[in-house]
N, C-alpha and C positions, 0 to 999 in steps of 0.2 A: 507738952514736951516733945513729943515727935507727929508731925502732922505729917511726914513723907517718908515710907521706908523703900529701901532698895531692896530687892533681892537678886543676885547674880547667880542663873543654872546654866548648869553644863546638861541635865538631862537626868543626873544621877540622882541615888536614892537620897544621897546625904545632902543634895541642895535641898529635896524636900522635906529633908528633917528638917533645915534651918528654914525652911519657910514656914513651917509648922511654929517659930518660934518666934517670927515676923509677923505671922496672922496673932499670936496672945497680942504682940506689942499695939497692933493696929489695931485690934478687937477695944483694949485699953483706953487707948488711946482716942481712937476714934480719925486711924490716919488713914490714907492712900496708901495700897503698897503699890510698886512700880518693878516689873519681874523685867531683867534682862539678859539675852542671851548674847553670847558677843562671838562669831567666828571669825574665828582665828586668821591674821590676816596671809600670816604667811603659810599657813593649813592651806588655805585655796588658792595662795599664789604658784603654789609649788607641784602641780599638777600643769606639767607641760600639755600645749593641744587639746589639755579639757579644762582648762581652769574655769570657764563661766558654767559648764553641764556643773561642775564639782560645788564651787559656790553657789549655784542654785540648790543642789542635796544638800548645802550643812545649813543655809538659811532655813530649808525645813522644816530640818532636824531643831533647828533653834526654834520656829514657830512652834513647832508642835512640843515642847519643851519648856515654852511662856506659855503658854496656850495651859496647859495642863496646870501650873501654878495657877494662873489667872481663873479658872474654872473654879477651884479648889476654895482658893480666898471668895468666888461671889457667892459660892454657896455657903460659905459662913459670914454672910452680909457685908464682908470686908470688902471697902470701892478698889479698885485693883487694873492696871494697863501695862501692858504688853510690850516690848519691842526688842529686835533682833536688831544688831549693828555688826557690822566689819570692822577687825581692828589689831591690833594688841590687847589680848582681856585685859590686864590690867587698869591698864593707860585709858581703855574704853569705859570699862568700870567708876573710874573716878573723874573722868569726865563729862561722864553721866549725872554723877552726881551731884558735880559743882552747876551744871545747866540746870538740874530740874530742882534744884534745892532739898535736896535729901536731907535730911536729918540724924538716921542712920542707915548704914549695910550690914546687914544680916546675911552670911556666906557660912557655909559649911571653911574646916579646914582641911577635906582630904573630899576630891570629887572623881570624874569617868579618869582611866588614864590610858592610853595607847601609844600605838606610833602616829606623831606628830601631835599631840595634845601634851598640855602642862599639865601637872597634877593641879588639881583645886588648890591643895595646899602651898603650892607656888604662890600661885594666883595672888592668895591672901595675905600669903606675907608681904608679899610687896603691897599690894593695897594699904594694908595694916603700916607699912614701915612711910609710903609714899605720900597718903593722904591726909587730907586735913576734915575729912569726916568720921564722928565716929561709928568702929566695926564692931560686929557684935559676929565673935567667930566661935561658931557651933562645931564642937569635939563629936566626932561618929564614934 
């Protein structure tokens, strides 16, 4: 039933509840998950004079952020790949999906929030309302 799951983090606790919920399905299953962090495109465009120092610190932040899912899922045997993209989270999100053949996305609906960041649960609705894969949105 699902051979590719997505998981989209922002870093926050509640991305890794719902990855905690993406590892049973792949555990199950027997899929790939696929962790992805997406910064924000106009987050780093919007930093006059320092925009590439600034998008260097949130891709990071995004590595280290896949990186910590991805660790997480090999140590429970679950096959599991990484990657940071620039974008629109949402728009990046489900076109992620539609490239790698997802199956489904597994997202928290409330993630980090600040200045200049979306709420996760932005995020998901639109995802949820936009896409044509299905969401699997985990309540914190």
């Amino acid at each position: 039933m699902y051979d590719v799951i997505l998981i989209p983090t922002d870093g926050s606790e509640a991305a890794m509840d719902a990855a905690k919920h993406a590892f049973s399905l792949a555990e199950r299953y027997e899929a790939t998950v696929h962790v992805l962090s997406v910064v924000e495109q106009s987050e780093s465009a919007s930093i006059v004079g320092r925009g590439d120092e600034k998008l260097e610190t949130l891709r990071e932040e995004g590595t280290d952020s896949t990186k910590h899912i991805v660790e997480e899922a090999l140590s429970r045997d679950v096959d599991a790949v990484g990657a940071v993209e620039v974008g629109n989270p949402d728009r990046t999100i489900l076109d992620y999906a539609d490239e790698h053949d997802v199956d489904v996305i597994v997202m928290s609906t409330h993630g980090r929030s600040g200045v200049g960041r979306f709420l996760m649960g932005s995020v998901t609705e639109r995802v949820l309302r936009d896409g044509k894969t299905p969401v699997l949105a985990v309540q914190r």
